[in-house]
MIDOSE-1310 file (N, C-alpha, C; in nm, 2 decimals, decimal comma, always signed):
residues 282
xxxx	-0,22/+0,53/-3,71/-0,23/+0,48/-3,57/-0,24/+0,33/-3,57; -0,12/+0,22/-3,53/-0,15/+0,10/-3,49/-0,27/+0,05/-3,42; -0,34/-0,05/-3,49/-0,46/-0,11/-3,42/-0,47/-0,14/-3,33; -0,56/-0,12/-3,20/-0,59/-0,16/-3,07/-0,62/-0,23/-3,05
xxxx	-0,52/-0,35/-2,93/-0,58/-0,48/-2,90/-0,65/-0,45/-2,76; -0,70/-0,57/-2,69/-0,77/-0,53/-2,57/-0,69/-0,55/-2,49; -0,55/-0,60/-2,50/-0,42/-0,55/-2,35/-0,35/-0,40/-2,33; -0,41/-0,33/-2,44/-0,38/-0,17/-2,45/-0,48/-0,13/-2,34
xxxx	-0,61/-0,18/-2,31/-0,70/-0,13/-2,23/-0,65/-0,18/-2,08; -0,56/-0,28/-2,06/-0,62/-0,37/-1,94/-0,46/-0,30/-1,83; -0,43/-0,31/-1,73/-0,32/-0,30/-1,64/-0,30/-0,40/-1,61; -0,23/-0,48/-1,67/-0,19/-0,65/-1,64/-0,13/-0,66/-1,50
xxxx	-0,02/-0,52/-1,47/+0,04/-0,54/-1,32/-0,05/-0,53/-1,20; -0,19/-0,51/-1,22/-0,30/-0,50/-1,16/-0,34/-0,65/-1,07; -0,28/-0,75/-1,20/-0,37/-0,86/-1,18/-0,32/-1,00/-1,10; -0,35/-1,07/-1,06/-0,46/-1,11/-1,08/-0,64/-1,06/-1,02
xxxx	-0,72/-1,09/-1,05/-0,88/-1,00/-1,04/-0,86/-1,02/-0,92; -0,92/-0,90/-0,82/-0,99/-0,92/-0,72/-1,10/-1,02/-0,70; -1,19/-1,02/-0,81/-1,28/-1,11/-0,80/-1,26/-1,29/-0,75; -1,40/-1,32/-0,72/-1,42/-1,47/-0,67/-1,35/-1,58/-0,76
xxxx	-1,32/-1,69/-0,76/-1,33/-1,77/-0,90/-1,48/-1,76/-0,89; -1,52/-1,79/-1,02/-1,60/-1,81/-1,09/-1,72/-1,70/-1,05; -1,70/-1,58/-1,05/-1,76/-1,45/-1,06/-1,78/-1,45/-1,24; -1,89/-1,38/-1,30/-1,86/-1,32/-1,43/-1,81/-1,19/-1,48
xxxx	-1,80/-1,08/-1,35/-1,71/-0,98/-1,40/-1,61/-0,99/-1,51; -1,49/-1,05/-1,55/-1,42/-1,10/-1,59/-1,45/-1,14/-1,70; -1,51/-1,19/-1,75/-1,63/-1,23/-1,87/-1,66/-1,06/-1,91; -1,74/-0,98/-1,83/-1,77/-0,86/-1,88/-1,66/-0,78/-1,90
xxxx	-1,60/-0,74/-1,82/-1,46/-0,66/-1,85/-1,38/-0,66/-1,99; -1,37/-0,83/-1,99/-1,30/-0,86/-2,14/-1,38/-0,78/-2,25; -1,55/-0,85/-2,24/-1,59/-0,80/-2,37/-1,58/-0,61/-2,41; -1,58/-0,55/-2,33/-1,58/-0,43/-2,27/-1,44/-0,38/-2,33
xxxx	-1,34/-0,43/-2,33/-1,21/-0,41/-2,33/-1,15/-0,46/-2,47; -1,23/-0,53/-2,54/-1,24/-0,59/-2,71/-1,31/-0,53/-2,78; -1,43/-0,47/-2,69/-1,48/-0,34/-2,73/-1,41/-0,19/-2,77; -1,35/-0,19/-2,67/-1,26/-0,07/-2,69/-1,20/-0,04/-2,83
xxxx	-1,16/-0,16/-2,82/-1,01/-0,21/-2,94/-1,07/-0,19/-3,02; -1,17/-0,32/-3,08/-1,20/-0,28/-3,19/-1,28/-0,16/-3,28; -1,33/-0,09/-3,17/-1,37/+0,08/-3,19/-1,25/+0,16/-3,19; -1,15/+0,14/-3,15/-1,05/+0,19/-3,14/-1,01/+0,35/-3,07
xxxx	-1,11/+0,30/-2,94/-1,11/+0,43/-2,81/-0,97/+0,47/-2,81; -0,96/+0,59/-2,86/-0,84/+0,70/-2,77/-0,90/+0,68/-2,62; -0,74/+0,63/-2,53/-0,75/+0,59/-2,37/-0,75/+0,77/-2,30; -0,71/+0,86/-2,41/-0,70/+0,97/-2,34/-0,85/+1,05/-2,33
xxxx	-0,89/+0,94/-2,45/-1,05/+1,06/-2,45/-1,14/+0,96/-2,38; -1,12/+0,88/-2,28/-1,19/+0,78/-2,23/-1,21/+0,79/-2,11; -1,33/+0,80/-2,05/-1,41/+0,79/-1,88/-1,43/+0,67/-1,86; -1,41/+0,60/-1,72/-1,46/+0,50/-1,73/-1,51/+0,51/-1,55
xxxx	-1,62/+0,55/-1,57/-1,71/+0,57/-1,40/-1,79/+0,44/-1,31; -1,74/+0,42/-1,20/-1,72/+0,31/-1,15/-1,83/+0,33/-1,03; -1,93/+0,27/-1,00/-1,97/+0,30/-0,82/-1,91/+0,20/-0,72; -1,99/+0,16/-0,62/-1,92/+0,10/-0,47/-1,98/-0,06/-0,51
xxxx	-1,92/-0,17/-0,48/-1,95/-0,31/-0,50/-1,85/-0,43/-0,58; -1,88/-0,51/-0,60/-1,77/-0,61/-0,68/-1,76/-0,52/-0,83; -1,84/-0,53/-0,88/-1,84/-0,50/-1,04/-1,74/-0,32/-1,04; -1,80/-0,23/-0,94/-1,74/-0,11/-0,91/-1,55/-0,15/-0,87
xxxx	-1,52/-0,25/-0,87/-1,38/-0,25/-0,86/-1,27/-0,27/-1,01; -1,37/-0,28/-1,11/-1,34/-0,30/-1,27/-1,28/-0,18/-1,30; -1,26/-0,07/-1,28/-1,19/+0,03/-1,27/-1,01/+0,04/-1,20; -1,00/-0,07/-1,09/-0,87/-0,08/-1,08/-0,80/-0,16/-1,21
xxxx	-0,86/-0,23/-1,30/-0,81/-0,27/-1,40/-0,79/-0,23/-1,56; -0,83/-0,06/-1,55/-0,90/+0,00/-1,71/-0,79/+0,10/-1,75; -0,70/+0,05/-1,83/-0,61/+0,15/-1,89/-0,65/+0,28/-1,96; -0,75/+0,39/-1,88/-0,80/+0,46/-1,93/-0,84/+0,55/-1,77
xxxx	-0,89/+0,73/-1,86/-0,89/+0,77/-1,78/-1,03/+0,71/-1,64; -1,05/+0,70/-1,54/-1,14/+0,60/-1,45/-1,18/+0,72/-1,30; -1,28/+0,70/-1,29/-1,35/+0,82/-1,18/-1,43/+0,70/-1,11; -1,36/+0,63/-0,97/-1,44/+0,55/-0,84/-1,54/+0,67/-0,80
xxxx	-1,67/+0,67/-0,80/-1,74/+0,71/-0,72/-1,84/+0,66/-0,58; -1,92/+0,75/-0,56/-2,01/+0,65/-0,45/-2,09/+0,57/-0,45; -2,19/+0,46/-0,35/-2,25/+0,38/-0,40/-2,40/+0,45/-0,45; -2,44/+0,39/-0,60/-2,60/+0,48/-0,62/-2,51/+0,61/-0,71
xxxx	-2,41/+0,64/-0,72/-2,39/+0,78/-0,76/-2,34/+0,77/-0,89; -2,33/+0,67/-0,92/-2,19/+0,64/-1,10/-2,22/+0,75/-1,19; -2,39/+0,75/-1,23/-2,44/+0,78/-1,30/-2,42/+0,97/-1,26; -2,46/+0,97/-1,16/-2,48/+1,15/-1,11/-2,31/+1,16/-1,17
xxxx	-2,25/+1,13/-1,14/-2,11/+1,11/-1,15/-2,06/+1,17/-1,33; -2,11/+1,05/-1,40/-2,06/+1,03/-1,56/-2,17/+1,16/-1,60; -2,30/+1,19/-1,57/-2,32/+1,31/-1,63/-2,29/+1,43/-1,62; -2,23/+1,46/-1,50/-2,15/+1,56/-1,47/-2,00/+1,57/-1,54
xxxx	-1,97/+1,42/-1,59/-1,85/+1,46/-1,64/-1,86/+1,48/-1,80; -1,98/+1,43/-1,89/-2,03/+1,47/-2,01/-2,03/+1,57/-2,02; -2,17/+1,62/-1,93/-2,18/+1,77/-2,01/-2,08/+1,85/-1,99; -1,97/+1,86/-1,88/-1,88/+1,92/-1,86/-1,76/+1,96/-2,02
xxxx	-1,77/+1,78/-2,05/-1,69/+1,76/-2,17/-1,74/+1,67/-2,28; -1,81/+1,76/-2,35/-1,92/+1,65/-2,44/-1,85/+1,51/-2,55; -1,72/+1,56/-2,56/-1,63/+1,52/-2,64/-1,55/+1,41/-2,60; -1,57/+1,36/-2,47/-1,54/+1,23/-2,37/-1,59/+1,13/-2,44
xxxx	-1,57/+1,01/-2,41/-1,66/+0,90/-2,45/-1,65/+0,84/-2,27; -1,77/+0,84/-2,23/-1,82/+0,84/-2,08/-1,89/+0,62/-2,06; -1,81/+0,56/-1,99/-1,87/+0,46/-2,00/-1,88/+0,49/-1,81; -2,03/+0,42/-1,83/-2,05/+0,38/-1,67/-2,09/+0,19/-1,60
xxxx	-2,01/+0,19/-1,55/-1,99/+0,03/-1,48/-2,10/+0,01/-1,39; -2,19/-0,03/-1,33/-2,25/-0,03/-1,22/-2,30/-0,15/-1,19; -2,36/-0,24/-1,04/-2,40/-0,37/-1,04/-2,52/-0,34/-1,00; -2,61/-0,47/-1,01/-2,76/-0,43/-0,98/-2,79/-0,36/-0,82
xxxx	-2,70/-0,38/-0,75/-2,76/-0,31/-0,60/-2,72/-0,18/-0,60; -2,58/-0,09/-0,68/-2,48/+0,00/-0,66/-2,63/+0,09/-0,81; -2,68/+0,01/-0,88/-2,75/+0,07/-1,03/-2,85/+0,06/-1,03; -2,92/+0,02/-0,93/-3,07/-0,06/-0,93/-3,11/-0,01/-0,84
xxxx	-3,10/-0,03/-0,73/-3,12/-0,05/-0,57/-3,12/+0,09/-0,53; -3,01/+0,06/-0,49/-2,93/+0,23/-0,44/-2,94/+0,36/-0,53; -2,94/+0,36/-0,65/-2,91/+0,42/-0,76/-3,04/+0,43/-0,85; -3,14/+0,37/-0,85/-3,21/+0,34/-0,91/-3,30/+0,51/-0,98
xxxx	-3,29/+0,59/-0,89/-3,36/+0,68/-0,90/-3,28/+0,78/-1,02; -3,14/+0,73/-0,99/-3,01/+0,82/-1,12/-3,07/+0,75/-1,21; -3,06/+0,65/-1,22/-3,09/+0,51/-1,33/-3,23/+0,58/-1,45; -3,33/+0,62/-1,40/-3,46/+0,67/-1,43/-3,43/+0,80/-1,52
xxxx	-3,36/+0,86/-1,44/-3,36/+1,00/-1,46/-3,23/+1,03/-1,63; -3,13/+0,93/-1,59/-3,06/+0,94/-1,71/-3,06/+0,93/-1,83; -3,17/+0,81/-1,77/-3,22/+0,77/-1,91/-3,32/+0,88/-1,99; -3,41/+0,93/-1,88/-3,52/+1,04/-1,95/-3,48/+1,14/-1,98
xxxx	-3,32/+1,20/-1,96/-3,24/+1,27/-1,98/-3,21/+1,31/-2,15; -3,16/+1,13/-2,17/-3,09/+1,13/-2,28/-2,93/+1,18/-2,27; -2,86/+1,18/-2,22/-2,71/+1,17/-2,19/-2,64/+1,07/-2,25; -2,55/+1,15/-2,33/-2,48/+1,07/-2,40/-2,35/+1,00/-2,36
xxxx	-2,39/+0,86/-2,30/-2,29/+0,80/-2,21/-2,36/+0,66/-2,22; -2,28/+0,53/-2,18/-2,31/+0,42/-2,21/-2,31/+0,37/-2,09; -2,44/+0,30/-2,02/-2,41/+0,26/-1,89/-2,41/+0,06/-1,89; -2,37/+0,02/-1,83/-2,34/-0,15/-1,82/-2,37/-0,20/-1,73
xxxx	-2,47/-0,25/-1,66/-2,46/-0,33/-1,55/-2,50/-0,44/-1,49; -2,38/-0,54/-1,46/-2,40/-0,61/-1,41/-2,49/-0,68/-1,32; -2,59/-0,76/-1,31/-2,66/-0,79/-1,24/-2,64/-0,96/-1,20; -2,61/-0,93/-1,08/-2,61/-1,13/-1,03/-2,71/-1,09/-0,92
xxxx	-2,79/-0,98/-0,89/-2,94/-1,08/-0,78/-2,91/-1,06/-0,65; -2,81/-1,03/-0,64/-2,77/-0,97/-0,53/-2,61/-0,88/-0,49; -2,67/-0,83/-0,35/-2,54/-0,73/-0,32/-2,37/-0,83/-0,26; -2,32/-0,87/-0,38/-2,21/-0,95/-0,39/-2,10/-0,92/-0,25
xxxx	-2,05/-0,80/-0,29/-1,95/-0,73/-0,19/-1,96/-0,74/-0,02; -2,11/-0,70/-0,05/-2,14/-0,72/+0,13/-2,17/-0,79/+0,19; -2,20/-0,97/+0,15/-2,25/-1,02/+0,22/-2,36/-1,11/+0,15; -2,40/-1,07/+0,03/-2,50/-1,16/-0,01/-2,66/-1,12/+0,00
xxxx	-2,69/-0,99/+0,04/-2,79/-0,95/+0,06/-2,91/-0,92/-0,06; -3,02/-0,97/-0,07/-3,12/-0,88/-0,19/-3,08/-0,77/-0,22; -3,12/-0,80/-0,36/-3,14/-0,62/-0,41/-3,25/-0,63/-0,49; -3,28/-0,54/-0,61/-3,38/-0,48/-0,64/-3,40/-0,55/-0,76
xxxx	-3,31/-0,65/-0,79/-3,34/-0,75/-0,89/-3,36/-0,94/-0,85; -3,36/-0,95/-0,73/-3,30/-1,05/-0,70/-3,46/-1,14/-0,74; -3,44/-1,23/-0,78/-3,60/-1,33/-0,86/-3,66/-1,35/-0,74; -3,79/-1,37/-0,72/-3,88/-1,41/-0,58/-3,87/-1,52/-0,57
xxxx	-3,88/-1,59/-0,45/-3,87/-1,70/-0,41/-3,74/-1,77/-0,36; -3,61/-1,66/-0,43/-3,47/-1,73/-0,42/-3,42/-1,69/-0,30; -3,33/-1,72/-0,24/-3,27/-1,71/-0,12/-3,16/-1,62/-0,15; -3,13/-1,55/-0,03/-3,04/-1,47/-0,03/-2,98/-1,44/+0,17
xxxx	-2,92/-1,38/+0,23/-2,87/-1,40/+0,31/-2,97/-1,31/+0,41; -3,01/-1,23/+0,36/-3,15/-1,12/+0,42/-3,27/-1,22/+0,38; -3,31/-1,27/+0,26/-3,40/-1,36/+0,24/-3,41/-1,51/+0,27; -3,37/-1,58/+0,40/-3,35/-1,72/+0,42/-3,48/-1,78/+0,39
xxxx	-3,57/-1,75/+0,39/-3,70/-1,85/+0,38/-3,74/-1,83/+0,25; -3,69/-1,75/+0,14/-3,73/-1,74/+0,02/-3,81/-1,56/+0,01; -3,75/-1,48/-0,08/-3,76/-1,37/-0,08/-3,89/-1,31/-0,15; -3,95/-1,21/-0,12/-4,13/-1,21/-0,17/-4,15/-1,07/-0,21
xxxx	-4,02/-0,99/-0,26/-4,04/-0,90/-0,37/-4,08/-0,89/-0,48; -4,11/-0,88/-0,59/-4,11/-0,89/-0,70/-4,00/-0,82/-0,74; -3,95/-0,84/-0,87/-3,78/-0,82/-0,92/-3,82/-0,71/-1,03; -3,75/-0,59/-1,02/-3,71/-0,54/-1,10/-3,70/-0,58/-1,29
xxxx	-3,75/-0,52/-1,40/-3,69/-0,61/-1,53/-3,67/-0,43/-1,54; -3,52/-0,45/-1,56/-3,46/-0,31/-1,55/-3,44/-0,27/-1,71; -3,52/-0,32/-1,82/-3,45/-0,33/-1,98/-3,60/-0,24/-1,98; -3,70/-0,29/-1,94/-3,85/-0,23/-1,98/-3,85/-0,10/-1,93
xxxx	-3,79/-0,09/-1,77/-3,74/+0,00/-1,70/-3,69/+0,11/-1,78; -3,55/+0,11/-1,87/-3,48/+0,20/-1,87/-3,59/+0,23/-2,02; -3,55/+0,14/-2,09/-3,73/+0,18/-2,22/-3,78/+0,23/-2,19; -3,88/+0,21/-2,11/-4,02/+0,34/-2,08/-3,94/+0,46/-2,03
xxxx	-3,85/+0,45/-1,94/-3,81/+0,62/-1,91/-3,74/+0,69/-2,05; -3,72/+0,64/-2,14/-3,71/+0,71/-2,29/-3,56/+0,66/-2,34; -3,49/+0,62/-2,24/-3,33/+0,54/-2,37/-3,33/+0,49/-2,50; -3,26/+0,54/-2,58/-3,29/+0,53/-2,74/-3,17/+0,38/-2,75
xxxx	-3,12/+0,35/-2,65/-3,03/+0,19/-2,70/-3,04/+0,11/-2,56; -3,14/-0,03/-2,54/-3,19/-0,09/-2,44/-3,11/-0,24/-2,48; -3,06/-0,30/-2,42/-3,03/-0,47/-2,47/-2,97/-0,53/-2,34; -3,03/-0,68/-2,36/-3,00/-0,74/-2,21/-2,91/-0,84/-2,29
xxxx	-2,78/-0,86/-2,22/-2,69/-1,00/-2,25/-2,68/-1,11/-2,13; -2,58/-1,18/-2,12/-2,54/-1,27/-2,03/-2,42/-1,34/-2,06; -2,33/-1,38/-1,95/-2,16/-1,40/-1,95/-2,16/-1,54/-1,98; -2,30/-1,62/-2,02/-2,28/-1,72/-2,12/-2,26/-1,70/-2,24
xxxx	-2,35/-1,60/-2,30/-2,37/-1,59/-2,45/-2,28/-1,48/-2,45; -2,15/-1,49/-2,46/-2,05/-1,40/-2,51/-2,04/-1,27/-2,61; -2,07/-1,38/-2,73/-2,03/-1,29/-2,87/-2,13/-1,18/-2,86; -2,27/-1,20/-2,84/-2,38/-1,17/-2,84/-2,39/-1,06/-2,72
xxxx	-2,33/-1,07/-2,62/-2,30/-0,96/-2,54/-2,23/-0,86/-2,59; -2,08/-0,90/-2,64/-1,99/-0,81/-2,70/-2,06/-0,70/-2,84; -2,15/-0,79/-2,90/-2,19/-0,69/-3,00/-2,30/-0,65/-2,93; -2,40/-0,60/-2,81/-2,45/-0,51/-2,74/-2,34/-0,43/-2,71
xxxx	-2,29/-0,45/-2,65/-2,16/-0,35/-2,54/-2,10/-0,24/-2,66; -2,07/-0,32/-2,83/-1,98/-0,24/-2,95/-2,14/-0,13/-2,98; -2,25/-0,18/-3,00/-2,38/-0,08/-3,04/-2,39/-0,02/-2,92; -2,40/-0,05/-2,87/-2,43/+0,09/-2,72/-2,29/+0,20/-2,72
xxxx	-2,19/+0,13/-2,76/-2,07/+0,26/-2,73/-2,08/+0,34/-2,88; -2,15/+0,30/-2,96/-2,20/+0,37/-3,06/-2,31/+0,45/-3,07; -2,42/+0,38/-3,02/-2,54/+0,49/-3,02/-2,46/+0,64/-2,95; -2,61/+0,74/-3,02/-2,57/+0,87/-2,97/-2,67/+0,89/-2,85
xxxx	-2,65/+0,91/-2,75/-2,75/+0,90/-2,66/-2,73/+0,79/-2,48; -2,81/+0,78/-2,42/-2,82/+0,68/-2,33/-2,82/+0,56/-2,36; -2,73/+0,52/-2,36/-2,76/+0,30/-2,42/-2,71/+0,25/-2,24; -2,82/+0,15/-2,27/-2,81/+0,07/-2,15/-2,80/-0,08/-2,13
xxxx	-2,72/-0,16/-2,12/-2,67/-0,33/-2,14/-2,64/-0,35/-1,99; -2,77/-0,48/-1,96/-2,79/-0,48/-1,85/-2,72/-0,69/-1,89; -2,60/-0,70/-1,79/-2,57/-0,82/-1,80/-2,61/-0,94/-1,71; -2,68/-1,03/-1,76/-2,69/-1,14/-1,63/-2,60/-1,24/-1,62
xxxx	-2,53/-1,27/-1,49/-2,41/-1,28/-1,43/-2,42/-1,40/-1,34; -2,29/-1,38/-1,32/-2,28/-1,53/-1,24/-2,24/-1,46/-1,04; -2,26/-1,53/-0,93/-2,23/-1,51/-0,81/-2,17/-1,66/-0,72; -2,13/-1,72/-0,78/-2,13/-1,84/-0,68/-2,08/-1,84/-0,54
xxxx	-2,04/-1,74/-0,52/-1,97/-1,69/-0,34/-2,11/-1,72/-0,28; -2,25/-1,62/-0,34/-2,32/-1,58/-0,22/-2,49/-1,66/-0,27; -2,53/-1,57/-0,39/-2,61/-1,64/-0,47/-2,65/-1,77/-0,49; -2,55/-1,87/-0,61/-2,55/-1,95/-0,63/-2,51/-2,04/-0,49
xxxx	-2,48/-2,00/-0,45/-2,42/-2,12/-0,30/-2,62/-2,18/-0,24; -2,61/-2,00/-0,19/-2,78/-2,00/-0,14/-2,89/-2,09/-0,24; -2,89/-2,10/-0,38/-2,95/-2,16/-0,44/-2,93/-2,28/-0,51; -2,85/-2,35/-0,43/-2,83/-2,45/-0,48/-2,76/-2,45/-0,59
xxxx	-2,64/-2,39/-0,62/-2,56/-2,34/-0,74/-2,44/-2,34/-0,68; -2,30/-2,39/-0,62/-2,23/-2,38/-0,53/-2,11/-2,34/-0,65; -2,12/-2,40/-0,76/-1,98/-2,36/-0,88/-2,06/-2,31/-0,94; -1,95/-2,25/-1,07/-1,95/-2,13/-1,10/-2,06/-2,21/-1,29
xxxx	-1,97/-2,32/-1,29/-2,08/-2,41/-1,38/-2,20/-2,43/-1,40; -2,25/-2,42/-1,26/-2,39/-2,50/-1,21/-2,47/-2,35/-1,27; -2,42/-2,21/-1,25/-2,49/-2,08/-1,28/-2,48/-2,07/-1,39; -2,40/-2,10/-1,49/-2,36/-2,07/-1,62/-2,52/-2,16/-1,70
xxxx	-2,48/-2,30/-1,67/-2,55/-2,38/-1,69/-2,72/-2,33/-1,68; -2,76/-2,28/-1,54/-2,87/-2,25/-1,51/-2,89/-2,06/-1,60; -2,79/-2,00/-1,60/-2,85/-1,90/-1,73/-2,89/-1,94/-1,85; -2,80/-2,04/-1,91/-2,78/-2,12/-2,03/-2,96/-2,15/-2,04
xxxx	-2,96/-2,23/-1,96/-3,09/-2,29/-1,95/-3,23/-2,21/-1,91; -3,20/-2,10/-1,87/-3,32/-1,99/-1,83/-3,35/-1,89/-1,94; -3,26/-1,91/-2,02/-3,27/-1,76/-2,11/-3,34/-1,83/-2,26; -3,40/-1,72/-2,30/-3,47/-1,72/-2,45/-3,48/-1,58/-2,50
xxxx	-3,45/-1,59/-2,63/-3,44/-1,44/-2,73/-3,60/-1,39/-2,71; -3,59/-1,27/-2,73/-3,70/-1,17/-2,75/-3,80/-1,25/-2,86; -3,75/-1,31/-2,98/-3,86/-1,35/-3,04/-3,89/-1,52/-3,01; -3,87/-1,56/-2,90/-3,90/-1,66/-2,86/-3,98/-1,64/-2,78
xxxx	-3,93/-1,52/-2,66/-4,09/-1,46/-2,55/-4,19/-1,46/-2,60; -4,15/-1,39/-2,74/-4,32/-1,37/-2,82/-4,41/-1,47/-2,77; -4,35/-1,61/-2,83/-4,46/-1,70/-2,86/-4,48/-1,80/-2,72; -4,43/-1,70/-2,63/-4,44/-1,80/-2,45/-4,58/-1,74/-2,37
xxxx	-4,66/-1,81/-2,35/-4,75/-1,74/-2,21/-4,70/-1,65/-2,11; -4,70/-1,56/-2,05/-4,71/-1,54/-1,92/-4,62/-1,60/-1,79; -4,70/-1,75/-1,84/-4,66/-1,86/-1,70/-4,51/-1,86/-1,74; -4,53/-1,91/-1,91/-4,39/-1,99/-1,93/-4,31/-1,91/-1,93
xxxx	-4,31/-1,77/-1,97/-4,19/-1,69/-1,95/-4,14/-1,64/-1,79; -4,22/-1,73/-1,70/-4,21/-1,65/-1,58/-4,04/-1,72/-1,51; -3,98/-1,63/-1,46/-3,84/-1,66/-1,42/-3,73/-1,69/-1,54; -3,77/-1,70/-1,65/-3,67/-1,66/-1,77/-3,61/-1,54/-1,77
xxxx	-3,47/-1,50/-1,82/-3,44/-1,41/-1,90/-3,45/-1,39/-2,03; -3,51/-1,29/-2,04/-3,53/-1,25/-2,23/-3,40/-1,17/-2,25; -3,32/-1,22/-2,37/-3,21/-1,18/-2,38/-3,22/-1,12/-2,51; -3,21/-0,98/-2,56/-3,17/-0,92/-2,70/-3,22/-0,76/-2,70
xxxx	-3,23/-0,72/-2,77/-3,22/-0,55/-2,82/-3,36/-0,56/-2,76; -3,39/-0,42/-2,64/-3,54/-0,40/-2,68/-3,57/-0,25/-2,71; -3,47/-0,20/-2,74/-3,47/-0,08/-2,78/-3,39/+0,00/-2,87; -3,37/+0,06/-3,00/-3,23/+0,09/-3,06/-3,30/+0,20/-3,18
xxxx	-3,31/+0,35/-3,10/-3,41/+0,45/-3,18/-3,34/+0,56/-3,17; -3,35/+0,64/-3,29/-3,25/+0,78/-3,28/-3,35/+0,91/-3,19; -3,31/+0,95/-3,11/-3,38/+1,03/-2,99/-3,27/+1,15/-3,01; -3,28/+1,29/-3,01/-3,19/+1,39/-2,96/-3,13/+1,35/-2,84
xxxx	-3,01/+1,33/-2,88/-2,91/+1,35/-2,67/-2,92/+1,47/-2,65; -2,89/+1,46/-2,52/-2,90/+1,60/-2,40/-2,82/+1,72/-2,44; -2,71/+1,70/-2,45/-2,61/+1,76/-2,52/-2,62/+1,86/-2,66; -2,65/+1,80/-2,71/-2,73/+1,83/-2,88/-2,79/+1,91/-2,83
xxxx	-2,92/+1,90/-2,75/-3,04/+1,99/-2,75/-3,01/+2,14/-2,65; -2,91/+2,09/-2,57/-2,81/+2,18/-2,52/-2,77/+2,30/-2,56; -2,74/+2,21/-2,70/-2,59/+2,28/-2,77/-2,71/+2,40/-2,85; -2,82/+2,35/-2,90/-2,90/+2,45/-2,99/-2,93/+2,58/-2,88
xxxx	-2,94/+2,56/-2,76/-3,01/+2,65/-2,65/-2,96/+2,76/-2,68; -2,74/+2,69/-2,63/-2,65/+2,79/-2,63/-2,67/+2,86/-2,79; -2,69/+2,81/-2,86/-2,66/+2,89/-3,03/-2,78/+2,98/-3,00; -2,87/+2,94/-2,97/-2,98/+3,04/-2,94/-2,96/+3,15/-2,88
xxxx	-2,97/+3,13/-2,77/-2,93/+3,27/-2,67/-2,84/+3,33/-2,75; -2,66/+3,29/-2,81/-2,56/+3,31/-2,86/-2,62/+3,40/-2,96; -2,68/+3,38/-3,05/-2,77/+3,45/-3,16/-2,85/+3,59/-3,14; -2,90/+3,54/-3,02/-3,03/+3,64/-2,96/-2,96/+3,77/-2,90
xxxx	-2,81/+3,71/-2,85/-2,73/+3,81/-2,73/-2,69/+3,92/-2,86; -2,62/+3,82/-2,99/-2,56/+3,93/-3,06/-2,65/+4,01/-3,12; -2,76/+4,02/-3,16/-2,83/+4,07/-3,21/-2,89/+4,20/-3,11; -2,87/+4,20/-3,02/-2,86/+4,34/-2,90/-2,70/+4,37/-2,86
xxxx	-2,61/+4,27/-2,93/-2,45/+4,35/-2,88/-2,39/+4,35/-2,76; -2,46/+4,21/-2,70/-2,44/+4,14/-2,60/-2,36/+4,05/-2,60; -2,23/+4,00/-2,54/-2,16/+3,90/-2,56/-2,25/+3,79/-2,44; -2,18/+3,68/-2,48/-2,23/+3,55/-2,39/-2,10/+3,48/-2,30
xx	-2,03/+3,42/-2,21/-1,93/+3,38/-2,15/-1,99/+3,23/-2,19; -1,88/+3,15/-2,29/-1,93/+3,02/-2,27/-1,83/+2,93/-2,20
């Protein structure tokens, strides 16, 4: 089999992006899509489960098989299409309002699951598609188009999140640090199990406009400048880590997937049936 590049994955007659200039979708897609290649995904044995929002439109572009679902539902979605077919390789797209927000409760659950499917999502802070509104990540104090005077949530850290509910592959990137993203995105389509790569992103339409970020530079720049590695948090207070991104692995543990533990049930009962001369329908 000839080696896969990442225009095997993409529909070029698709293009140009839907997206904004200076959105990071595009940034993630690619790495996603060089991912493929250099794993070298069969496009026939490939899911690629999409919800409602900017990032959810990354599916008009994936030369592979691709399931639009609803907003909040990606996830209900891709594990129905696993266990159905364990033999899939199931990727799920989602943005922080469509994965977090809306969705947050699939988010929890899949993880404690252990479902063997790789979920991705995008996070720019707010709901992009509609308007610019908060979501369940969006930092306090920042503006948003529902939050004009400065927003007084506390934000979601959706990496500790999906960790404590039990995901055996956790890592945060960002569409500045590239390479470093791409090799999250290649280890999570590897792990056996729930992996989750949560990306921080650029918005200059709605976001960055609201915060004094109007190009797509100005956000790059301000990730650039906000983010520090996990073993740099170490050695930060409290204060100083406060409105940083900690960017690196915080999770990467071999756990039984759902599937697996599944699969022993069925051998079980399968075992138990014949030993009374019982058949099983599988």
């Amino acid at each position: 089999m000839p080696k896969m590049k990442m225009e095997d994955y993409l529909i070029e007659k698709k293009l140009p992006f839907f997206w904004c200039a200076g959105c990071g979708d595009g940034i993630v897609l690619s790495s996603i899509l060089k991912s493929f290649a250099n794993l070298g995904y069969d496009r026939k044995n490939t899911v690629v489960v999409t919800g409602i929002g900017c990032w959810g439109k990354a599916d008009d572009y994936i030369n592979t098989h691709t399931f639009h679902g609803t907003h909040g539902r990606a996830l209900a979605f891709a594990t129905g299409i696993k266990l159905a077919n364990p033999k899939l390789n199931v990727i799920v797209l989602m943005g922080d309002g469509d994965g977090a927000t809306i969705g947050g409760n699939h988010l929890i659950h899949a993880a404690r699951r252990n479902v063997d499917i790789t979920a991705i999502l995008v996070n720019n802070f707010n709901y992009g598609m509609t308007g610019g509104q908060y979501s369940g990540t969006t930092p306090e104090e920042s503006y948003t188009i529902t939050s004009r005077y400065g927003h007084i949530e506390p934000s979601f850290d959706l990496c500790n999140l999906v960790e404590a509910a039990g995901a055996p592959y956790v890592a945060r990137g960002s569409v500045y640090h590239v390479v470093q993203l791409q090799k999250f995105i290649e280890e999570g389509l590897q792990k056996k199990g729930f992996s989750f790569i949560e990306v921080i992103s650029t918005c200059p339409t709605h976001f960055g406009r609201l915060n004094g970020m109007k190009k797509a530079p100005d956000i790059m720049r301000w990730i650039k400048d906000n983010s520090v590695s996990i073993a740099a948090a170490e050695k930060l207070s409290p204060e100083e880590l406060e409105k940083k991104f900690v960017l690196g692995k915080f999770a990467d543990r071999d756990i039984p997937d759902y599937s697996t533990k599944y699969q022993a049930i069925i051998d079980k009962c399968t075992a138990k049936a014949a030993k009374g001369g019982v058949t099983i329908e599988r």
